[in-house]
Backbone as a chain_set.jsonl record, in Angstrom:
{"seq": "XXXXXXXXXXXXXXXXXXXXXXXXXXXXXXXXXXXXXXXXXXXXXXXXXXXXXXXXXXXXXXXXXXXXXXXX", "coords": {"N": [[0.847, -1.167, 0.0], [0.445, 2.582, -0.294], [2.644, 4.872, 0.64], [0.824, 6.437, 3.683], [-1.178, 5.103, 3.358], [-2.409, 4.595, 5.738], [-3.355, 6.166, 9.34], [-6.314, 3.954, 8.506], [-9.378, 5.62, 7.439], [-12.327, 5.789, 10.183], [-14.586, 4.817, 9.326], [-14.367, 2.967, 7.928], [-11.887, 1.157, 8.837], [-14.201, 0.167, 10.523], [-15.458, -1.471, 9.08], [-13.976, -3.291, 8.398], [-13.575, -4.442, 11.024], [-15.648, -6.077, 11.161], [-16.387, -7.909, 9.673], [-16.825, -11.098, 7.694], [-14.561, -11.952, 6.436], [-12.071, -11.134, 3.936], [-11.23, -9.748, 0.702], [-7.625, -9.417, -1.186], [-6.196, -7.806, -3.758], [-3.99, -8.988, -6.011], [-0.491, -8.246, -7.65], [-0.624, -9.144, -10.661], [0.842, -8.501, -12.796], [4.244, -9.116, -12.222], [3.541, -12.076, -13.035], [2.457, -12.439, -15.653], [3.956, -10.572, -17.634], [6.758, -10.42, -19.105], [9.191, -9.081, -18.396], [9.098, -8.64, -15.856], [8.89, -10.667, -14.747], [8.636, -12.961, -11.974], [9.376, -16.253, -10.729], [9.448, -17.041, -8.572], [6.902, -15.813, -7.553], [5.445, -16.466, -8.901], [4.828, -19.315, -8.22], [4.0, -18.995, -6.067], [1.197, -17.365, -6.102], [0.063, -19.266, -7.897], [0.039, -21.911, -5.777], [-1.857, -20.705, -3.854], [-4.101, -21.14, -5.192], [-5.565, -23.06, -5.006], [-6.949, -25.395, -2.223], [-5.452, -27.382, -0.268], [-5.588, -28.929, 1.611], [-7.281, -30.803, 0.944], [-10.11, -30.181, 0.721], [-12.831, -28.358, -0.658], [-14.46, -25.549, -2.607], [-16.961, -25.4, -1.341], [-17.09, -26.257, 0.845], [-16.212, -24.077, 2.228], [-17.223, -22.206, 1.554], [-21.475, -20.802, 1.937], [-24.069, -22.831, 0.744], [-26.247, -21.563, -0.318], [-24.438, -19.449, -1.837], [-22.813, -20.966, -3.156], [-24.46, -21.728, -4.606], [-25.707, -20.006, -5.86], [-27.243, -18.3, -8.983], [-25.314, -17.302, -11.499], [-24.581, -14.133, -12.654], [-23.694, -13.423, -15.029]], "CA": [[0.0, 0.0, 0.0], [1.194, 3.525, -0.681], [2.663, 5.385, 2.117], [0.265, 7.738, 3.963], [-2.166, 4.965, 3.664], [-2.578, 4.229, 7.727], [-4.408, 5.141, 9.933], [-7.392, 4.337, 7.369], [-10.181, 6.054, 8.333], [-12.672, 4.799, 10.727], [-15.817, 3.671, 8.594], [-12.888, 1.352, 6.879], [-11.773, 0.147, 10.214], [-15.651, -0.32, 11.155], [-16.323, -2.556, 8.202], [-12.933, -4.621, 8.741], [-13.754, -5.565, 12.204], [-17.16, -6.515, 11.499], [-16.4, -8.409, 8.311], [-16.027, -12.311, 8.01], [-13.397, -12.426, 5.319], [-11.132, -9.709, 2.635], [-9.999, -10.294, -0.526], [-6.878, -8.605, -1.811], [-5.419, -7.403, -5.156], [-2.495, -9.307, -6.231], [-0.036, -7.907, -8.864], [-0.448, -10.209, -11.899], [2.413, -8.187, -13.67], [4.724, -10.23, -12.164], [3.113, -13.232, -13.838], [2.448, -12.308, -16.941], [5.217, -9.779, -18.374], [8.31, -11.043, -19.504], [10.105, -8.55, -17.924], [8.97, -8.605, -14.83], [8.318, -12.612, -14.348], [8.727, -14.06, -10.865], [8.919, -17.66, -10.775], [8.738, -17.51, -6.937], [5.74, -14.767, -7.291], [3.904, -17.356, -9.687], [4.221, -20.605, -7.416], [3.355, -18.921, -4.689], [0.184, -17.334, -6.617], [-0.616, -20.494, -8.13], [-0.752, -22.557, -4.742], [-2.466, -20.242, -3.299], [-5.693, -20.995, -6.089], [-5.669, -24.462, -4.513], [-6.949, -26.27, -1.287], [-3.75, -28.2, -0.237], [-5.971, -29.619, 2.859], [-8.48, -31.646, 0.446], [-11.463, -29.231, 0.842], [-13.357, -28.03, -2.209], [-14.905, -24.599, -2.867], [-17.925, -25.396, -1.411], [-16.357, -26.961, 2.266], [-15.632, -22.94, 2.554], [-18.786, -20.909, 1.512], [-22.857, -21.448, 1.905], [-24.74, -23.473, 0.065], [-26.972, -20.498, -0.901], [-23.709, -18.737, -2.43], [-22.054, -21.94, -4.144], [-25.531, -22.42, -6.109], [-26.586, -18.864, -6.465], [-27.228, -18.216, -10.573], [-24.121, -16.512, -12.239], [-24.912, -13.01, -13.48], [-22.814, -12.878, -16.771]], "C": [[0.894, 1.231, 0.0], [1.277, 4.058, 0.905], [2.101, 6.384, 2.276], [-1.295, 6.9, 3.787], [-2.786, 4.815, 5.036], [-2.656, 5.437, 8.251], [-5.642, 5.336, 8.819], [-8.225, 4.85, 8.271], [-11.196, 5.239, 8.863], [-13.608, 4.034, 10.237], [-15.197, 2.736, 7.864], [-12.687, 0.339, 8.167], [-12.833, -0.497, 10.572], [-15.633, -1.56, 10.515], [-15.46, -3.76, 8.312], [-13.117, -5.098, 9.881], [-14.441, -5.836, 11.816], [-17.237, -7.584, 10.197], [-15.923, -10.152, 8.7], [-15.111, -12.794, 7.339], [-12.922, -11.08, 4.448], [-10.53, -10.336, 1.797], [-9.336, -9.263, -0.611], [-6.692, -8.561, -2.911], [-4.181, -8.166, -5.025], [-2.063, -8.672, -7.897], [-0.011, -8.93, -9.749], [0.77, -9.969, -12.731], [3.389, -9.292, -13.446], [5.061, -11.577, -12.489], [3.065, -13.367, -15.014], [3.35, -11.266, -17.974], [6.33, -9.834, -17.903], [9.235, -10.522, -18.656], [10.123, -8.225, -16.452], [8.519, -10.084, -14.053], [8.824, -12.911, -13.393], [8.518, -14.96, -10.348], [8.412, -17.995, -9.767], [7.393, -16.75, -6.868], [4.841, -16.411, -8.051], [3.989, -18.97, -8.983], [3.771, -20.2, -6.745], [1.567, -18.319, -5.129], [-0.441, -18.452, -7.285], [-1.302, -21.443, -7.038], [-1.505, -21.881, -3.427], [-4.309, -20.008, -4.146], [-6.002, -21.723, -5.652], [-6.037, -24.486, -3.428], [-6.245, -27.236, -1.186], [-4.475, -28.919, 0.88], [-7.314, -30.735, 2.536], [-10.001, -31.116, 0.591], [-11.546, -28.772, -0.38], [-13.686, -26.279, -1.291], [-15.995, -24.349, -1.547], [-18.065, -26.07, 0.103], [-16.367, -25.567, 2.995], [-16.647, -21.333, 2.468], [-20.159, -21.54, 1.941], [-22.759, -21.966, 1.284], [-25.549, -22.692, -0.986], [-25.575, -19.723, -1.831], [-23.081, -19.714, -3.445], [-23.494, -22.113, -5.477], [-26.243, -21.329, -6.72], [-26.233, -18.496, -7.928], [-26.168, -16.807, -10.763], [-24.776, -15.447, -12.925], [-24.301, -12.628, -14.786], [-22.627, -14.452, -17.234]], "O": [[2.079, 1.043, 0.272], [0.555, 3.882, 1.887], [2.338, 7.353, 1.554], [-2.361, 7.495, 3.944], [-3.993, 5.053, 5.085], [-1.899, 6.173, 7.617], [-5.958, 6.42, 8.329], [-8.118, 4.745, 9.492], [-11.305, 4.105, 8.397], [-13.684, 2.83, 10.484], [-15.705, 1.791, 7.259], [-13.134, -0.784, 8.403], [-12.709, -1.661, 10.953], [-15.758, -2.617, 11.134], [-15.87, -4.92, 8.329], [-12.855, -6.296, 9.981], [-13.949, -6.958, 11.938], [-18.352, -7.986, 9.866], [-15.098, -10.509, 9.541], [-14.744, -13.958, 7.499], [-13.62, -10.066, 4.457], [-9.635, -11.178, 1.881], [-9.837, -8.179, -0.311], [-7.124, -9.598, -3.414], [-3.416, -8.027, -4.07], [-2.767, -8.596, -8.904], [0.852, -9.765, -9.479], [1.516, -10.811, -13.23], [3.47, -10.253, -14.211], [6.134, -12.172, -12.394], [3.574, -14.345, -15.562], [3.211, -11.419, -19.187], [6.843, -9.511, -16.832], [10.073, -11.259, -18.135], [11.051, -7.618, -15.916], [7.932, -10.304, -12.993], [9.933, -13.346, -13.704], [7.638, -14.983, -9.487], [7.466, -18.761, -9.585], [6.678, -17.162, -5.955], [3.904, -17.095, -7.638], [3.114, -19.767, -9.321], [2.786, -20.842, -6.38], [0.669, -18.843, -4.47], [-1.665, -18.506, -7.16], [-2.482, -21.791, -7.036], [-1.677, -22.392, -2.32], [-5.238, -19.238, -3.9], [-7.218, -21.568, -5.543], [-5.61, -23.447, -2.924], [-6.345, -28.101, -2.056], [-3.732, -29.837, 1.225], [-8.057, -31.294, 3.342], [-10.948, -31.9, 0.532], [-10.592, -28.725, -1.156], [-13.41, -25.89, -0.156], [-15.93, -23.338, -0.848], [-19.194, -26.386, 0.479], [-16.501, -25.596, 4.219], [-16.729, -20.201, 2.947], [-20.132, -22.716, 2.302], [-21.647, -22.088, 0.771], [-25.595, -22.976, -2.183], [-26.086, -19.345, -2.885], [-22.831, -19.276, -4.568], [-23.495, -22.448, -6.661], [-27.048, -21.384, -7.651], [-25.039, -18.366, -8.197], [-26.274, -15.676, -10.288], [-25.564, -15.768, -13.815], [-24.495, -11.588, -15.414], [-22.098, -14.72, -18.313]]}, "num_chains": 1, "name": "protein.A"}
């Protein structure tokens, strides 16, 4: 994050305590241009698409969210 992001403000803080999960942004650059390719960036982004503990998708969300109809 850029510096000067901290302390976020508090309706940010609010919603992060109260939240049961966050996704982040990962740089894909890394992955996909030549010139910036990190082999260790792309294993570690790869096994991190995976369940390494034998759990599916669907071990990890509702039921109502795994079957809810795809909008696109």
């Amino acid at each position: 994050m850029p510096e000067g992001t901290y302390p976020l403000p508090d309706y940010i803080e609010e919603v992060y305590a109260n939240c049961d999960g966050i996704a982040v942004e990962y740089d894909t650059e890394k992955l996909t241009d030549p010139e910036q390719l990190d082999m260790a960036a792309a294993q570690e982004y790869s096994a991190a698409l995976v369940y390494s503990d034998g759990s599916t998708l669907p071990d990890h969300i509702s039921e109502e969210t795994y079957t809810v109809e795809k909008l696109y």
